[in-house]
MIDRENLO-180017 format. One line per field, with one value per residue (C-alpha): residue in three letters; chain; x, y, z. Coordinates in nm, 3 decimals. Each point is the difference from the previous one (the first is absolute). Layout:
voza: (ALA|...)
zaba: (A|...)
east: (X|...)
north: (Y|...)
up: (Z|...)
//
This chain:
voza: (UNK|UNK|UNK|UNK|UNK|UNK|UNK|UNK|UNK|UNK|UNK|UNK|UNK|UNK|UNK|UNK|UNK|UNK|UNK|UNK|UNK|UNK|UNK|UNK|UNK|UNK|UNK|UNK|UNK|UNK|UNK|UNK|UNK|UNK|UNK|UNK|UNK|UNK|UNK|UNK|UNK|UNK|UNK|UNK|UNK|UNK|UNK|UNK|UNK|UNK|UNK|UNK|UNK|UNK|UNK|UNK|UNK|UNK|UNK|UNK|UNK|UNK|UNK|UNK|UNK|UNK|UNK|UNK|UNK|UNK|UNK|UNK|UNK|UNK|UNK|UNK|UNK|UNK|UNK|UNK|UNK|UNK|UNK|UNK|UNK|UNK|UNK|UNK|UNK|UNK|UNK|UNK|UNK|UNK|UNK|UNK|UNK|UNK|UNK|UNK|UNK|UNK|UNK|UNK|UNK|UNK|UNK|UNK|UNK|UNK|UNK|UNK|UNK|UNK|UNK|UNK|UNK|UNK|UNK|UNK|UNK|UNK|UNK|UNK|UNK|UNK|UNK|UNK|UNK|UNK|UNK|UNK|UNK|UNK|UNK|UNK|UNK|UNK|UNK|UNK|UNK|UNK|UNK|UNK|UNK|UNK|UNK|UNK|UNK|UNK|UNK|UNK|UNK|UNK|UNK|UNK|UNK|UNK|UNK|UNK|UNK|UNK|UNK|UNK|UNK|UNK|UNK|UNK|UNK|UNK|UNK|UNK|UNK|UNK|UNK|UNK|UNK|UNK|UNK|UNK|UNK|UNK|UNK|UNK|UNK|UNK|UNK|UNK|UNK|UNK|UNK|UNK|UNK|UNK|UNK|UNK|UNK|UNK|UNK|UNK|UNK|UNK|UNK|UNK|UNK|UNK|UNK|UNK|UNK|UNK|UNK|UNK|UNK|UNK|UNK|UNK|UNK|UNK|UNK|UNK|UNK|UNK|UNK|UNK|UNK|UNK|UNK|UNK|UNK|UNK|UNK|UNK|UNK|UNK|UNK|UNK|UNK|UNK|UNK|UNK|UNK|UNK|UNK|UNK|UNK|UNK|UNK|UNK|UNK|UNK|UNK|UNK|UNK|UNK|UNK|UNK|UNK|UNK|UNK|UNK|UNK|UNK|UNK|UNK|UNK|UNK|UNK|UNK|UNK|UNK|UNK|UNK|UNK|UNK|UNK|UNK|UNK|UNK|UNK|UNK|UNK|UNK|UNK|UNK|UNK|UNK|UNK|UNK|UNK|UNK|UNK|UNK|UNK|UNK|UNK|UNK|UNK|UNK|UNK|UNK|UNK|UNK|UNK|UNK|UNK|UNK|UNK|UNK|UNK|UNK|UNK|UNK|UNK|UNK|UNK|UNK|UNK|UNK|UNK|UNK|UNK|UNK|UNK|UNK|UNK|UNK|UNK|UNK|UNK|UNK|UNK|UNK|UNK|UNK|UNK|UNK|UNK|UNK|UNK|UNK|UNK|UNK|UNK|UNK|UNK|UNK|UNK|UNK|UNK|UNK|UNK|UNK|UNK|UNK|UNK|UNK|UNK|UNK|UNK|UNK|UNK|UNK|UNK|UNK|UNK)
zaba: (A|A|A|A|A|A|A|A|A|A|A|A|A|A|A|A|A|A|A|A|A|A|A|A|A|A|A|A|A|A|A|A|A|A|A|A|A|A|A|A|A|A|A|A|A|A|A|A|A|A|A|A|A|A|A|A|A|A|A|A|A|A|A|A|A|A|A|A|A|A|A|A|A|A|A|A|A|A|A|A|A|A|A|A|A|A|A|A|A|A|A|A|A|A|A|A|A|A|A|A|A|A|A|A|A|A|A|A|A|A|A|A|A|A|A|A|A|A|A|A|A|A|A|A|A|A|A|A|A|A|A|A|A|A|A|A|A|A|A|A|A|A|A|A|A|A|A|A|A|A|A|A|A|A|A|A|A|A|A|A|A|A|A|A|A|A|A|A|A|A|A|A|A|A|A|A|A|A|A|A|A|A|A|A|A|A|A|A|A|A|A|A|A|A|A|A|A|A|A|A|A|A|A|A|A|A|A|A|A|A|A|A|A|A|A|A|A|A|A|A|A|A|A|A|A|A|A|A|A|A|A|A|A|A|A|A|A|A|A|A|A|A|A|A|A|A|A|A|A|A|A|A|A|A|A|A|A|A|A|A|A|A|A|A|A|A|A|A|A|A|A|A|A|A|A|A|A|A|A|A|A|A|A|A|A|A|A|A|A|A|A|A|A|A|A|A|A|A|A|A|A|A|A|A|A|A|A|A|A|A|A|A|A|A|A|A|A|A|A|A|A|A|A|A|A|A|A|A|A|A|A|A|A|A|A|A|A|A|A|A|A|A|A|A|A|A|A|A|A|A|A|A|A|A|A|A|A|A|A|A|A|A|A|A|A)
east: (0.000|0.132|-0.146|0.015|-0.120|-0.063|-0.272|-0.001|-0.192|-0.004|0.163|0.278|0.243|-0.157|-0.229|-0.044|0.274|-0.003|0.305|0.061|0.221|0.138|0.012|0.324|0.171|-0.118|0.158|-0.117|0.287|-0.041|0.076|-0.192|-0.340|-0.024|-0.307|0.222|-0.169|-0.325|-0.046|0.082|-0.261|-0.231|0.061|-0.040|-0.306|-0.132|0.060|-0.090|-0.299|0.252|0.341|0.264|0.048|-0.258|-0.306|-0.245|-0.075|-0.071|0.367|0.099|-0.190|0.248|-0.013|-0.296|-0.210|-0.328|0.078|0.256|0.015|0.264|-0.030|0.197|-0.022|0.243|0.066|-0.085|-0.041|-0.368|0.048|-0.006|-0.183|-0.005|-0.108|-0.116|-0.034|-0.154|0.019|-0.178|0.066|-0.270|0.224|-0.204|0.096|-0.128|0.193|-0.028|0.108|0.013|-0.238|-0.293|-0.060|0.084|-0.180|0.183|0.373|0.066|-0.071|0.317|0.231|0.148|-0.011|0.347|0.258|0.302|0.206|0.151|0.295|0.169|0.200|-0.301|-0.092|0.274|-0.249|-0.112|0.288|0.071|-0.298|-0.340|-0.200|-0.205|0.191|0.093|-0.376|-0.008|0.223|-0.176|-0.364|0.154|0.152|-0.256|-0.358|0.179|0.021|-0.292|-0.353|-0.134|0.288|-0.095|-0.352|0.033|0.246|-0.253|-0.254|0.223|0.107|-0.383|-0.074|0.244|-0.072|-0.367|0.166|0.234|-0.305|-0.199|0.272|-0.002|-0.364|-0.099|-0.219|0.233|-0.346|-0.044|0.370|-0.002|-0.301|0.033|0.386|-0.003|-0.220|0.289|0.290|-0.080|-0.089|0.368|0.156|-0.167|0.195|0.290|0.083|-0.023|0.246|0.262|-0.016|0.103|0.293|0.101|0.071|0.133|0.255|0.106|-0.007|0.195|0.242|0.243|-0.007|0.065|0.297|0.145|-0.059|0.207|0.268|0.023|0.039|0.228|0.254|-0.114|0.125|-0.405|-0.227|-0.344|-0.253|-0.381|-0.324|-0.328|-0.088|-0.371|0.004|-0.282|0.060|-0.176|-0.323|-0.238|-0.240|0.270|0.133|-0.351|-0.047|0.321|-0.084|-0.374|0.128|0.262|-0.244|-0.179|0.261|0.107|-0.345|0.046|0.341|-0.137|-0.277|0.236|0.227|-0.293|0.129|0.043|0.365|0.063|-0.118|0.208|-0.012|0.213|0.254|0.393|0.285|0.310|0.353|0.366|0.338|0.237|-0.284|0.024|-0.324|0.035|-0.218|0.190|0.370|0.001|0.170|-0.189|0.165|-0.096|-0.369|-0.016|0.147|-0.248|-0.297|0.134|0.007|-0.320|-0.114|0.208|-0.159|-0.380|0.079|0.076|-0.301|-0.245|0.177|-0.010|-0.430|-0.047|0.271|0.065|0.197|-0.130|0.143|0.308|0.001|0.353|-0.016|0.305|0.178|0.316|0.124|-0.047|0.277|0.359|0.077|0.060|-0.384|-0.110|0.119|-0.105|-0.350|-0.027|0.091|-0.265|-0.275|0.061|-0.228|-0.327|-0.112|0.168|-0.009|0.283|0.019|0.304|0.154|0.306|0.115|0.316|0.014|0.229|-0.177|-0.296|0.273|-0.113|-0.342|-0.281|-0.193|-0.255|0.100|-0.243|0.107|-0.219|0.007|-0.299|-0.286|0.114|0.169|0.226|0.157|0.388|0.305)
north: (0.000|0.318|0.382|0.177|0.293|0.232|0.365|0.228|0.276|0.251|-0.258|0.109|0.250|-0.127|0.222|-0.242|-0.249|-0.302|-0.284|-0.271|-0.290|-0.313|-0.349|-0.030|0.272|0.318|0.280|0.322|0.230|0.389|0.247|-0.069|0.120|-0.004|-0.287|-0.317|-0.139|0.127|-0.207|-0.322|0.094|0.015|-0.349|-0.161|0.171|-0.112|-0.376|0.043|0.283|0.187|0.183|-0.103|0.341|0.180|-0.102|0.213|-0.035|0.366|0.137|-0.157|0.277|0.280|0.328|0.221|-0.275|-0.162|-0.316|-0.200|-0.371|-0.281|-0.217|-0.278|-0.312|-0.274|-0.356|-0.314|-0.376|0.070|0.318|0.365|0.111|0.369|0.146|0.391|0.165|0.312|0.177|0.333|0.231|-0.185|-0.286|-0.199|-0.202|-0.173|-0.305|-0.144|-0.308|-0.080|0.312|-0.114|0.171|-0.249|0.087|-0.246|0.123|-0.365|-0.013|0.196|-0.280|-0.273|0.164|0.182|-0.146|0.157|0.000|0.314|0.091|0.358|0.033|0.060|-0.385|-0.016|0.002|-0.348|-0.101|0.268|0.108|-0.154|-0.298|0.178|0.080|-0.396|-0.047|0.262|-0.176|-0.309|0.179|0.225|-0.329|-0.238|0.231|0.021|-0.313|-0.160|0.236|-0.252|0.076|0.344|-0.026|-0.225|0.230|0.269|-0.224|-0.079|0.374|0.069|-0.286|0.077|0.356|-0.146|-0.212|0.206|0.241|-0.270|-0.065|0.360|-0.035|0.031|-0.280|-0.381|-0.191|0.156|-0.023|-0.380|-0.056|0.148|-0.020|-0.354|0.071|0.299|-0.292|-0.262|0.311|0.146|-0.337|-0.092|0.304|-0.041|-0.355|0.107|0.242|-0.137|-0.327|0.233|0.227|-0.383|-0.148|0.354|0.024|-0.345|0.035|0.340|-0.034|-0.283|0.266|0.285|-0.214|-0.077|0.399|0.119|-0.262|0.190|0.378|-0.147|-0.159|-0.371|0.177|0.017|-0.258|0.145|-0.149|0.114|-0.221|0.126|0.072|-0.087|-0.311|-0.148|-0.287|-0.288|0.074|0.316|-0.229|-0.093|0.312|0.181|-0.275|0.040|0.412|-0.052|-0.178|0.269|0.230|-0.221|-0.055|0.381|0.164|0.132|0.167|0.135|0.146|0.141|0.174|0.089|-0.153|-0.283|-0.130|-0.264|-0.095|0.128|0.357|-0.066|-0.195|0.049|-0.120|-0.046|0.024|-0.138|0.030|-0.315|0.010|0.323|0.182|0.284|0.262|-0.007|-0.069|0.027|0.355|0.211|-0.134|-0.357|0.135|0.148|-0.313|-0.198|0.175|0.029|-0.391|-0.019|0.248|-0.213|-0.326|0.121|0.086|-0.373|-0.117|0.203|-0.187|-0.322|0.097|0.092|-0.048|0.400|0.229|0.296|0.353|0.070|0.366|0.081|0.322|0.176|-0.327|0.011|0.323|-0.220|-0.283|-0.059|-0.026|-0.373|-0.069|0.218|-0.200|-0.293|0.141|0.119|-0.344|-0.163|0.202|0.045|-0.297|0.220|0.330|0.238|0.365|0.130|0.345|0.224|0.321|-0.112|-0.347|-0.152|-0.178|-0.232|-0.115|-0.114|-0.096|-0.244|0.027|0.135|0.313|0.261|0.332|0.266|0.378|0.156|0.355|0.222|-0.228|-0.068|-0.301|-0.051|-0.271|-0.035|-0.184)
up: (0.000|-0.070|-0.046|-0.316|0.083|0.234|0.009|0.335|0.024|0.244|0.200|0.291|-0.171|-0.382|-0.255|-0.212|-0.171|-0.187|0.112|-0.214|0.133|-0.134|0.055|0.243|0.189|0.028|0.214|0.085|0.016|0.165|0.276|0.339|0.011|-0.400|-0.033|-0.027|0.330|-0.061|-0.305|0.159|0.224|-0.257|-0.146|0.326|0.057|-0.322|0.112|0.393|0.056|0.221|0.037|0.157|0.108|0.137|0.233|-0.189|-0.390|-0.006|0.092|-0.386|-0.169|-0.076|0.187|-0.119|-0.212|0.101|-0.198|-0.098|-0.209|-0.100|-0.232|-0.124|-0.289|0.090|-0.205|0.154|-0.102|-0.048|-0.216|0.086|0.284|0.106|0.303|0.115|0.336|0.013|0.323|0.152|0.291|0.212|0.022|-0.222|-0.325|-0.293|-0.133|-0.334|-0.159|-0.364|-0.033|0.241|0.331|0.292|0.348|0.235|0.088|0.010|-0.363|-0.133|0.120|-0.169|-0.317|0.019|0.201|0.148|0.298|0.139|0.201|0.123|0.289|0.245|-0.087|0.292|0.250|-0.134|0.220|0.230|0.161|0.079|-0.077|-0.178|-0.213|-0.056|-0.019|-0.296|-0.217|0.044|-0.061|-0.278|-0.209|0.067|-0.073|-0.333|-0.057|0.126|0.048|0.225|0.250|-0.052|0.072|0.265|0.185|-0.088|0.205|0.292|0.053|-0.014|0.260|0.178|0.064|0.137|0.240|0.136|0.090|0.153|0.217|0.154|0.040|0.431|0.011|0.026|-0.068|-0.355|-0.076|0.090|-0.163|-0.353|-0.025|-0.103|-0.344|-0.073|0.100|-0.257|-0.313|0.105|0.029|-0.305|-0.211|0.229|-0.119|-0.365|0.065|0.232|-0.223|-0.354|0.216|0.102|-0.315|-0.205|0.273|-0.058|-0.376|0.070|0.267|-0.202|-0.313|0.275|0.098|-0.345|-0.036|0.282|-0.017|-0.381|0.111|0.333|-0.213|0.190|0.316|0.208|0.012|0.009|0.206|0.037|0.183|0.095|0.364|-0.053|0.218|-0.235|-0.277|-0.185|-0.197|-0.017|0.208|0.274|-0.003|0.090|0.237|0.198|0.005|0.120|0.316|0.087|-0.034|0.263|0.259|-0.034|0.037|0.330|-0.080|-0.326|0.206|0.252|-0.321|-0.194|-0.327|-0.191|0.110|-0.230|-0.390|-0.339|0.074|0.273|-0.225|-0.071|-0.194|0.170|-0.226|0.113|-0.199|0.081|0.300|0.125|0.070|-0.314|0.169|0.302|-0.076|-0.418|-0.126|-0.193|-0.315|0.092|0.025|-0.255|-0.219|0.184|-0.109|-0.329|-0.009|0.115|-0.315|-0.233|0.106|0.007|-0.376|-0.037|0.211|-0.206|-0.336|0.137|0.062|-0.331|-0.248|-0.011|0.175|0.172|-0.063|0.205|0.146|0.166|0.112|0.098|0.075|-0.152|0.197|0.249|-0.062|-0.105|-0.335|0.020|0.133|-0.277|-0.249|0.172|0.021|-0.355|-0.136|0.262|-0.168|-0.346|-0.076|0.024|-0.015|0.278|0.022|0.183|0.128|0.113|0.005|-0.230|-0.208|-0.031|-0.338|0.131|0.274|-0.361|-0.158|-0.281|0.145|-0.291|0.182|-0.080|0.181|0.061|0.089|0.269|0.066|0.189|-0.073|-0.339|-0.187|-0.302|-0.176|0.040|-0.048)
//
């Protein structure tokens, strides 16, 4: 899968341009604050409903404009699809597909794929679980829009139960919770039981990945902290009696204290714990990996690759792990961008470079 072509409008710092790409490697050359970012943003919305960068749709429309709209037609096994958002100051939008209005955010994904990285993606190791969680939710809602509806379900449930719990009365809690329990469980096994096998479809590619960029020298490790395995159905029935025997201290907290929304993803180098004792370098060639290997895992679903979006990476390694890197992905479409290139680091490497300057974008050598 790759995108051909790219139309922003009113978009971040874009009036309106057209961006073709090709088929391979793209990059995105410019000054800081010139656009190159801003367009990756755009493709990634295209494929997920959302950016990557800001928590409100409404903060993409450029400074003084009621509207803005992306659109983009990309190539896939199945043909052409093309896909338009169309966004408006009160932080609604309209998404199309092939032309035809769809009403369900759900409904954008799956029809673009990519996979996106900047040096923020960091946090996928550094901070929170959340932030583990996000990858996982991000990755697998495009690839399957059952996971995405039933996390859409869960979140919904879960929000119910969580209430309940606060509620005064222990008689009403005890009596209804059980009816909430096995509809949560039910979503909750559907979702632990997909995060369970992608991570153990992922973390042997991750490996490979790492022991790539590391010259052999890490071994990267990764396992769920979920505590669940075995079917949807065993998995929902293990959950239903925690929730059981920890009633009375989810009562006492007020929340929910255990199901996937409470989930992590631990990571070791040569079995160190790489949040706590891993450099920043080593975190950031772990996530990396992990971006490299969920390109692989979405091939080895559906006999494509996804788009690759690398943004600002290369500033961000030795000259050595950028050549590494560039040769790792030069099998599908990636679109690199960075302040500068260093021909020798694409040496004998075919690329399409694209000049970015104020919102605007050229062609050039």
């Amino acid at each position: 899968m790759y995108i051909k072509s790219l139309s922003l409008k009113n978009f971040r710092n874009y009036t309106q341009e057209e961006i073709s790409f090709s088929n391979g490697i793209n990059i995105l050359t410019g000054a800081n604050a010139q656009g190159k970012t801003n367009a990756g943003e755009a493709i990634f919305f295209l494929c997920t409903g959302y950016s990557p960068r800001a928590n409100k749709d409404k903060l993409v429309i450029k400074n003084g404009c009621e509207t803005a709209e992306i659109a983009g037609t990309a190539v896939s096994l199945y043909g052409d699809v093309s896909v338009r958002v169309a966004f408006n100051k009160n932080d609604k939008k309209s998404i199309y597909v092939n032309g035809l209005q769809v009403l369900k955010i759900g409904e954008i994904l799956g029809n673009i794929n990519s996979v996106f990285f900047n040096p923020a993606e960091l946090k996928l190791v550094q901070e929170s679980p959340e932030d583990r969680r996000r990858f996982l939710n991000v990755s697998l809602s495009q690839m399957s829009k059952n996971y995405f509806y039933a996390l859409q379900r869960y979140n919904k449930i879960l929000s119910q139960r969580n209430n309940l719990l606060k509620d005064p009365d222990e008689y009403i809690i005890r009596e209804t919770l059980p009816i909430w329990d096995e509809q949560l469980t039910k979503q909750a096994g559907k979702i632990i039981k997909a995060r369970n096998d992608f991570l153990t479809q992922l973390a042997p590619i991750a490996e490979q990945k790492h022991a790539i960029l590391s010259d052999g020298k890490e071994i990267l490790k990764m396992k769920t902290e979920s505590g669940y395995y075995g079917t949807e159905e065993e998995i929902a029935y293990a959950m239903y009696q925690d929730l059981k025997i920890g009633l009375t201290r989810d009562m006492r907290l007020g929340f929910t204290s255990i199901g996937p929304h409470r989930d992590d993803i631990k990571f070791t180098l040569n079995g160190d714990d790489v949040r706590v004792y891993g450099s920043q370098g080593q975190q950031r060639t772990v996530a990396l990996s992990l971006k490299l290997a969920e390109t692989e895992t979405f091939f080895n679903r559906f006999g494509e690759y996804p788009i690759l979006i690398l943004d600002d990476v290369l500033s961000e390694l030795d000259k050595k792990r950028q050549r590494k890197l560039v040769s790792a992905v030069e099998h599908l479409q990636t679109i690199f961008t960075a302040t500068g290139m260093d021909r020798t680091v694409f040496k004998n490497v075919s690329f399409n470079r694209l000049i970015v300057e104020n919102g605007k974008v050229k062609q050039g050598k």
